[in-house]
N, CA, C and O of each residue as an XYZ file, in Angstrom:
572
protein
N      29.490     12.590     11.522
C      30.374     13.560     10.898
C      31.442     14.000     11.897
O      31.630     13.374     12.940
N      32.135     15.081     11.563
C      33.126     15.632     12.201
C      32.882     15.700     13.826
O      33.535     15.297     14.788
N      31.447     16.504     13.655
C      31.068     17.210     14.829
C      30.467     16.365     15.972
O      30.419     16.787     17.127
N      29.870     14.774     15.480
C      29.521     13.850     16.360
C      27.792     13.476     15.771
O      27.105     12.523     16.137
N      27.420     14.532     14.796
C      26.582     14.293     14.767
C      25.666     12.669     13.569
O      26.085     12.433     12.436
N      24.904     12.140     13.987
C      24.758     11.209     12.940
C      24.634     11.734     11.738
O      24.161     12.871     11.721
N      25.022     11.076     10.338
C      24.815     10.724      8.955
C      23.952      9.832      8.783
O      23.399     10.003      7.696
N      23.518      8.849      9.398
C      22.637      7.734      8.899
C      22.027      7.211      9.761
O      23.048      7.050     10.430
N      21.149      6.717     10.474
C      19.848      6.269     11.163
C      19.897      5.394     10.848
O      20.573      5.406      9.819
N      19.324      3.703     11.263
C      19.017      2.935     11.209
C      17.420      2.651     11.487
O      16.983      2.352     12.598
N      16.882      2.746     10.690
C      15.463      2.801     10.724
C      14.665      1.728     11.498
O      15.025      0.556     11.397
N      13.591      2.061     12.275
C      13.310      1.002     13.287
C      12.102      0.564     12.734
O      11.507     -0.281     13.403
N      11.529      0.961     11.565
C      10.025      0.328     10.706
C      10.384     -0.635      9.871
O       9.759     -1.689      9.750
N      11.843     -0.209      8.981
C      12.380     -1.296      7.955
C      13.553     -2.031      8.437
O      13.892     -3.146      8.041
N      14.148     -1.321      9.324
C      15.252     -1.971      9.725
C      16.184     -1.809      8.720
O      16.876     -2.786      8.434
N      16.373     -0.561      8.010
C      17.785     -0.325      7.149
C      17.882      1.134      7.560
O      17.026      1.811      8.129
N      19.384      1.562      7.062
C      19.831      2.718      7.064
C      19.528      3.886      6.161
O      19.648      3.796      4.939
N      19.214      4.758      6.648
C      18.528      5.873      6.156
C      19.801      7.184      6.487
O      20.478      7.121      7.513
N      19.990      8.371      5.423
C      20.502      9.298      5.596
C      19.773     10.349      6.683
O      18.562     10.516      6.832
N      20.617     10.855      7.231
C      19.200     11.925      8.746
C      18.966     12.550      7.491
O      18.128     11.957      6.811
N      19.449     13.554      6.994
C      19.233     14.824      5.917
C      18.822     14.254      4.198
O      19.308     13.281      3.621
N      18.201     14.833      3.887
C      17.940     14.621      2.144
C      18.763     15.570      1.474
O      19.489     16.414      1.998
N      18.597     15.368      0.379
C      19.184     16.341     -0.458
C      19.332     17.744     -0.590
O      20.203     18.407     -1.155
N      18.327     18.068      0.032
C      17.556     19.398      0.158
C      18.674     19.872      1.555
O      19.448     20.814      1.384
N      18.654     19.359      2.466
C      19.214     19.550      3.664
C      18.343     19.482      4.871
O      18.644     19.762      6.032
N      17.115     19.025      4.349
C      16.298     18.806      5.591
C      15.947     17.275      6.263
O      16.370     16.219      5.792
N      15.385     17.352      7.044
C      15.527     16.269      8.129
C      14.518     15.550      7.664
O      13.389     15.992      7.449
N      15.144     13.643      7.374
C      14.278     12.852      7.380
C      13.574     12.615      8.106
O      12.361     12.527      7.916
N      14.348     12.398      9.469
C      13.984     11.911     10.866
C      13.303     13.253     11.638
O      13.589     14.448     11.566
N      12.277     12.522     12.407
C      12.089     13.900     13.414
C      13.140     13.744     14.478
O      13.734     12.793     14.987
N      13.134     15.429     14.655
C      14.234     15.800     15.713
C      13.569     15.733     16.826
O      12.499     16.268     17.115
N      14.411     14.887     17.595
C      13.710     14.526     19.287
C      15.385     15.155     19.702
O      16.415     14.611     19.303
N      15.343     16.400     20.576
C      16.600     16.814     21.184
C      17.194     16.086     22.684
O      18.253     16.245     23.292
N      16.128     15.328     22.920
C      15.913     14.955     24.545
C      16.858     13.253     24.430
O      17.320     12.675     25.414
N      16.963     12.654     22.722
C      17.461     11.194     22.757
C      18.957     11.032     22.427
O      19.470     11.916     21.740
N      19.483     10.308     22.718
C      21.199     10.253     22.415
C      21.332     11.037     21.056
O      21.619     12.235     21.061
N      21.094     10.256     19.763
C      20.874     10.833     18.736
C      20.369     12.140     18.506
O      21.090     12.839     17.795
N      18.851     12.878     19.108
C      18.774     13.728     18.174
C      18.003     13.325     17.687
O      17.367     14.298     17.282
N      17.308     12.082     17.252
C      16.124     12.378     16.671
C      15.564     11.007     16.775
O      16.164     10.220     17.507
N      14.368     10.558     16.070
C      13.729      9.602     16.707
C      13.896      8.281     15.429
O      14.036      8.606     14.250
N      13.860      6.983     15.804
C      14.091      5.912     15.287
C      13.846      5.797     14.225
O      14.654      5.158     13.552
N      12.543      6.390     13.508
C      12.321      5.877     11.944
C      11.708      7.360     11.448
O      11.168      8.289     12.048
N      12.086      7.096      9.973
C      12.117      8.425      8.919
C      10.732      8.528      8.798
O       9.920      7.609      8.690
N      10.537      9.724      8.826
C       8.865     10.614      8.850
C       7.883      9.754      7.463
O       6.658      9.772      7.584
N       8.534      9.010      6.152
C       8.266      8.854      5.784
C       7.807      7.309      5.956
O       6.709      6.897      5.580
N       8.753      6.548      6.546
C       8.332      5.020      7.373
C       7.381      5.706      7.965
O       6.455      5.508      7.179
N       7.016      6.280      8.681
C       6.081      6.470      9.766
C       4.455      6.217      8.996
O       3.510      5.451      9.183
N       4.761      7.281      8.101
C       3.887      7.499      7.113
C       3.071      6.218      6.340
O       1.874      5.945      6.249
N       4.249      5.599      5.855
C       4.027      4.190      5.117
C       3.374      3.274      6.292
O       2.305      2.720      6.034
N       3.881      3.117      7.382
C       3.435      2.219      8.690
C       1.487      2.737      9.037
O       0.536      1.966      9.169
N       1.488      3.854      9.078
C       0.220      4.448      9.615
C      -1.048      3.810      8.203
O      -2.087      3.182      8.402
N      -0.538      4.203      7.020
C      -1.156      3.846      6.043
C      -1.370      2.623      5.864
O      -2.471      2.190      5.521
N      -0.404      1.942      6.060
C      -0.921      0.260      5.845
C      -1.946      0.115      7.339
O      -2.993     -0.518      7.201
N      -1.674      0.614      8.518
C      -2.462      0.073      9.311
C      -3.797      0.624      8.863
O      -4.678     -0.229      8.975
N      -4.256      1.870      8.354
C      -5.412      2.289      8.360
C      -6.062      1.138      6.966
O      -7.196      0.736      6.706
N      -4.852      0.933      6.386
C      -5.758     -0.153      5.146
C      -6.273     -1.496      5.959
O      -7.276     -2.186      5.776
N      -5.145     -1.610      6.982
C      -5.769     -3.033      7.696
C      -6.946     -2.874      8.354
O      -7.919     -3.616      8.223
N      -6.872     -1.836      9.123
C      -8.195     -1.945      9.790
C      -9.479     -1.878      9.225
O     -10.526     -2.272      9.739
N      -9.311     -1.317      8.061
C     -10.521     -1.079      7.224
C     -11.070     -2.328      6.541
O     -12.241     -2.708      6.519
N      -9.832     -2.980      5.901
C      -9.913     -4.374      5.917
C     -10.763     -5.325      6.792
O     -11.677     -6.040      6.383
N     -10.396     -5.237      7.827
C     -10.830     -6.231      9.435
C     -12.251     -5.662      9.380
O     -13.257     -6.342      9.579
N     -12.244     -4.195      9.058
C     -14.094     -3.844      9.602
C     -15.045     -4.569      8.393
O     -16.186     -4.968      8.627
N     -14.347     -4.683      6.973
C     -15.109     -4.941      5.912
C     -15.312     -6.365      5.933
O     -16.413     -6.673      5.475
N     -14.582     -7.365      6.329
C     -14.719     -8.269      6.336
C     -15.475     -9.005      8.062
O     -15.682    -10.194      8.305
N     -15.648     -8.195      8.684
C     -16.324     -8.166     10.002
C     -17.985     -8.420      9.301
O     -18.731     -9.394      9.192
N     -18.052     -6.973      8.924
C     -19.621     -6.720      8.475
C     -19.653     -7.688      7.412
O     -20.732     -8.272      7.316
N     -18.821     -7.996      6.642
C     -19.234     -8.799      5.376
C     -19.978    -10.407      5.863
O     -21.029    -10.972      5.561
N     -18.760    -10.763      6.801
C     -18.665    -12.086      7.833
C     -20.202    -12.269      8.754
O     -20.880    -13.296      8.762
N     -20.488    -11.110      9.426
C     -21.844    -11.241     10.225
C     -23.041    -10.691      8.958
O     -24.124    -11.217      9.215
N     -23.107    -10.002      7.986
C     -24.277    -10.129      7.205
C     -24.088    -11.250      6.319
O     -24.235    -10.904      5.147
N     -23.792    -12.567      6.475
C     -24.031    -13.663      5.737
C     -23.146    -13.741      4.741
O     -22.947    -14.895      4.361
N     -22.270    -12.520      3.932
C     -21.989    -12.386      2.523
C     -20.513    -13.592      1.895
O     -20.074    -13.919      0.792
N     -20.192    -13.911      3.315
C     -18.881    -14.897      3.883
C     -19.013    -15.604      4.516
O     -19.807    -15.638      5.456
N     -18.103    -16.542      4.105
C     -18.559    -17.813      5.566
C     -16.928    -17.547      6.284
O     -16.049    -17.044      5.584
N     -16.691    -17.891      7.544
C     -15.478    -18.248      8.086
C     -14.161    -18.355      7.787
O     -13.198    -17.675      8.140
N     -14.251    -19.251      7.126
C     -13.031    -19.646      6.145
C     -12.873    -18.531      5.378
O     -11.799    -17.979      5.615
N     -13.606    -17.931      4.458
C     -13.133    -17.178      3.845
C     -12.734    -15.902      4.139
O     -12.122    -15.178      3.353
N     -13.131    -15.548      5.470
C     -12.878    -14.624      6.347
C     -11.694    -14.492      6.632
O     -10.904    -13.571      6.425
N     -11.547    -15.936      7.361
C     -10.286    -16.194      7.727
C      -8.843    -16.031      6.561
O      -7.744    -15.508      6.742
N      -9.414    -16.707      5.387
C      -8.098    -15.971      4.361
C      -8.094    -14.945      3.999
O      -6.958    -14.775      3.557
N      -8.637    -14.086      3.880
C      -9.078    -12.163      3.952
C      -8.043    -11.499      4.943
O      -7.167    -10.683      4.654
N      -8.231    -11.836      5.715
C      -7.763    -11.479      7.187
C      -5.882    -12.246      7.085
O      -4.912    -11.815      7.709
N      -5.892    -13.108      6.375
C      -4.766    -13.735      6.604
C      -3.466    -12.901      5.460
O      -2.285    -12.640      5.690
N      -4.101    -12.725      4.528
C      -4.002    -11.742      3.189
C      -3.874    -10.544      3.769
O      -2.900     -9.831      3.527
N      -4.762    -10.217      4.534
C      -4.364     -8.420      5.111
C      -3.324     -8.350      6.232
O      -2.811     -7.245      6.412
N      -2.973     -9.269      6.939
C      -1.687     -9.142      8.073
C      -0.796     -9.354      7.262
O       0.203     -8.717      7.593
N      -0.582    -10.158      5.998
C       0.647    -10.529      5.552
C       1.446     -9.113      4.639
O       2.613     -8.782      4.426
N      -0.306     -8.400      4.177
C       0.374     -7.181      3.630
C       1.037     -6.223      4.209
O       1.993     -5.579      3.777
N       0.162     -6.112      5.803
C       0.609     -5.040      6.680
C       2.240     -4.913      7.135
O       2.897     -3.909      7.410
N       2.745     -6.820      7.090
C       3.656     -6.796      7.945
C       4.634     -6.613      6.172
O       5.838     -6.357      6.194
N       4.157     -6.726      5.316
C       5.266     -6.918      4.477
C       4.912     -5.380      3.610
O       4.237     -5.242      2.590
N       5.742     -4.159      4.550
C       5.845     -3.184      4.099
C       7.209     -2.698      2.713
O       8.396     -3.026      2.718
N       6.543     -1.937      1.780
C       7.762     -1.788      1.495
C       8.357     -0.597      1.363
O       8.020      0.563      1.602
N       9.143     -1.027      1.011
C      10.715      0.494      1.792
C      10.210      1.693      0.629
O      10.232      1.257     -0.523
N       9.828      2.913      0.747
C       9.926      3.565      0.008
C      11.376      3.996     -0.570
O      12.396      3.851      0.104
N      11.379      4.636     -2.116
C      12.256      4.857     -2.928
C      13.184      6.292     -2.488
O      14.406      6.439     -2.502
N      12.026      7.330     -2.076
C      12.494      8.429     -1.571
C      13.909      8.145     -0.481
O      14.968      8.769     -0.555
N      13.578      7.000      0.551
C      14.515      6.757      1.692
C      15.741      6.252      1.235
O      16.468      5.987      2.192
N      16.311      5.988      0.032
C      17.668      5.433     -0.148
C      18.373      4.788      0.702
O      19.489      4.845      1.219
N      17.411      4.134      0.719
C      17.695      3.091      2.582
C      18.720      1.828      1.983
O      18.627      1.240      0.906
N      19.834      1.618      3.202
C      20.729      0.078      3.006
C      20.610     -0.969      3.891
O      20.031     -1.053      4.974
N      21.114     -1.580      3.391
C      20.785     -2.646      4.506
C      22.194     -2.600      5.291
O      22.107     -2.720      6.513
N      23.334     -2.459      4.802
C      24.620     -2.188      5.478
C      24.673     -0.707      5.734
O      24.010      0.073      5.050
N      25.416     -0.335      6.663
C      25.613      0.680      7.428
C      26.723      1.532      6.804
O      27.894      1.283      7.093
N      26.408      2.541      5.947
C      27.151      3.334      4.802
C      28.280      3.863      5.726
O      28.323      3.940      6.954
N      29.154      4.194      4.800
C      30.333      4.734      5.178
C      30.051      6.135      5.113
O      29.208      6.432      4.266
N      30.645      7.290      5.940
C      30.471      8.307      6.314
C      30.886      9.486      5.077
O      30.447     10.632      4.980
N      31.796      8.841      4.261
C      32.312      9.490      2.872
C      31.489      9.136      1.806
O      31.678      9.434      0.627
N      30.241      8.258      2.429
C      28.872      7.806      0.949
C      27.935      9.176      1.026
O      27.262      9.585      0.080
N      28.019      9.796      2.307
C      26.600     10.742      2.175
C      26.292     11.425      0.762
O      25.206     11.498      0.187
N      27.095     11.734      0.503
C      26.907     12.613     -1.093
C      26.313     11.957     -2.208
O      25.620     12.561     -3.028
N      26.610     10.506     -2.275
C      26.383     10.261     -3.470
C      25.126     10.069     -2.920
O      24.158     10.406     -3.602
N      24.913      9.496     -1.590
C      22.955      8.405     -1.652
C      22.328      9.846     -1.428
O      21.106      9.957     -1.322
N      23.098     10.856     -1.362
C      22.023     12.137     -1.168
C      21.385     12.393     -2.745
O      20.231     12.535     -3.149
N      22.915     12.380     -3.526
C      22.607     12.608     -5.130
C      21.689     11.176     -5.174
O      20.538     11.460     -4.841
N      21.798     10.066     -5.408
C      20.628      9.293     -5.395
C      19.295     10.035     -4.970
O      18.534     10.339     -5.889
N      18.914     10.374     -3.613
C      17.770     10.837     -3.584
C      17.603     12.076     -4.286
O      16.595     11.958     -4.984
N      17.969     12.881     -4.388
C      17.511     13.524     -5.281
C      17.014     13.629     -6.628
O      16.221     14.474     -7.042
N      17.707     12.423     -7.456
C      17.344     11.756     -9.033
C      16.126     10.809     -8.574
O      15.396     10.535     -9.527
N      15.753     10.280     -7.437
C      14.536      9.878     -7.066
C      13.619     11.185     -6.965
O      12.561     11.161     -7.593
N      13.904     12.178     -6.318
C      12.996     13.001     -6.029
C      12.691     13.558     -7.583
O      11.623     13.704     -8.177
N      13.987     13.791     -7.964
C      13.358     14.733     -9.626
C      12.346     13.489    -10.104
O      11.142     13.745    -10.129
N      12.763     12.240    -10.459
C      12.083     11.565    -11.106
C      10.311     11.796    -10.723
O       9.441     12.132    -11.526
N      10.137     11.486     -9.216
C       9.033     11.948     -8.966
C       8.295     12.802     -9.062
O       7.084     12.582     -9.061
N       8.875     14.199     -9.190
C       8.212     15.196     -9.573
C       7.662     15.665    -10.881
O       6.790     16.510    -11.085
N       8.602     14.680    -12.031
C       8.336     15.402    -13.213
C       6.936     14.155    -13.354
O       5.958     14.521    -14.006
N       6.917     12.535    -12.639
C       6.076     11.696    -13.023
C       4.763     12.144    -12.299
O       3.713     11.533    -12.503
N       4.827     13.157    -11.498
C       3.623     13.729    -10.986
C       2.940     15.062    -11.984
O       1.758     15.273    -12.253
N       3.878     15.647    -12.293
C       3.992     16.749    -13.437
C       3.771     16.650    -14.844
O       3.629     17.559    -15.662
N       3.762     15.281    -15.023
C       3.243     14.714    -16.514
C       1.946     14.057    -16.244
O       0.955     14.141    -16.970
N       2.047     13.323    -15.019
C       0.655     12.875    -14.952
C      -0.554     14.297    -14.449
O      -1.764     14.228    -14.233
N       0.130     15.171    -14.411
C      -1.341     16.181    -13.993
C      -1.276     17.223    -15.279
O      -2.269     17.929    -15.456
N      -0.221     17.345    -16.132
C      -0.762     17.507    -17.532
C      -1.581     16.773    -18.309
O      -2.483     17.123    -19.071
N      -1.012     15.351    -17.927
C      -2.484     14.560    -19.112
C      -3.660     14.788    -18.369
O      -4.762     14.841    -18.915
N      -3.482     14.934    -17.077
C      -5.198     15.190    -16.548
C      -5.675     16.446    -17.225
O      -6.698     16.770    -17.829
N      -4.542     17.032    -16.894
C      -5.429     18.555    -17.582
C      -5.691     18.536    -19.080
O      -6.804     18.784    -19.545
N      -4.688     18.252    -19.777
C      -5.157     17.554    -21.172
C      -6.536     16.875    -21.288
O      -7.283     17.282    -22.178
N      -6.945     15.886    -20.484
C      -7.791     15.218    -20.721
C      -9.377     15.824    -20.185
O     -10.465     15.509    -20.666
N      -9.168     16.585    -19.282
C     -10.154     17.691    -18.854
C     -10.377     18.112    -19.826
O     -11.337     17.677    -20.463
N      -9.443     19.292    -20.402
C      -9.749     19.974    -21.726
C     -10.468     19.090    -22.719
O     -11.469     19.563    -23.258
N     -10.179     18.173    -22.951
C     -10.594     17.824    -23.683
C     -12.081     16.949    -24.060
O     -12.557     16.422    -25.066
N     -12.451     17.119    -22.758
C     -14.050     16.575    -22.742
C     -14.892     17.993    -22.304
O     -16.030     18.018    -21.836
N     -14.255     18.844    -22.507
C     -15.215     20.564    -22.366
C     -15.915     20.471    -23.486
O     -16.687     21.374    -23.809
């Protein structure tokens, strides 16, 4: 912007461009004050997505460990288990919230990919907000 400060991040989990701020006005990125930028390489929510797939992998690797030494598998099939779970880990995908590009937005786009995230965010909220009415609907309805 005017002042020097970044508009867009280049995300170091997906490798696309991310807005620093959401719609709201708060910070995708964590603020690291100590780095050129201001804040740190990938959006709180990559982080998020990255941590989660690893905890699915590892859980993966342990299940098919124990599965592999109590007899329930042979090798091979281990081996494609395992081959199936790195391919998922590494093939993350970009969440919707991040209005992430692959080209490096122009400094007069912030508004609209902000309005983008935000018609992502409403969307999400009301599909969380309908889905916990039918729960409650459906509660009620086995009383």
């Amino acid at each position: 912007d005017g002042e020097g400060k970044p508009l867009f991040i280049l995300d170091s989990i997906f490798n696309k461009w991310v807005p620093v701020l959401d719609h709201t006005g708060k910070d995708v990125f964590y603020v690291k004050p100590d780095t050129t930028l201001g804040y740190s390489r990938w959006a709180r929510v990559s982080e998020s997505t990255r941590k989660a797939a690893d905890k699915v992998f590892k859980a993966t690797k342990d299940a098919v460990f124990k599965d592999l030494m109590g007899g329930k598998i042979d090798q091979p099939a281990a081996q494609k288990l395992m081959d199936t779970a790195e391919t998922a880990k590494k093939n993350l995908v970009v969440p919707a919230e991040l209005c992430a590009s692959d080209e490096k937005p122009a400094a007069g786009t912030i508004k609209a990919v902000q309005a983008k995230m935000k018609t992502v965010a409403d969307a999400n909220a009301k599909a969380e907000a309908d889905a916990k009415a039918k729960e409650d609907g459906e509660a009620k309805e086995a009383k």
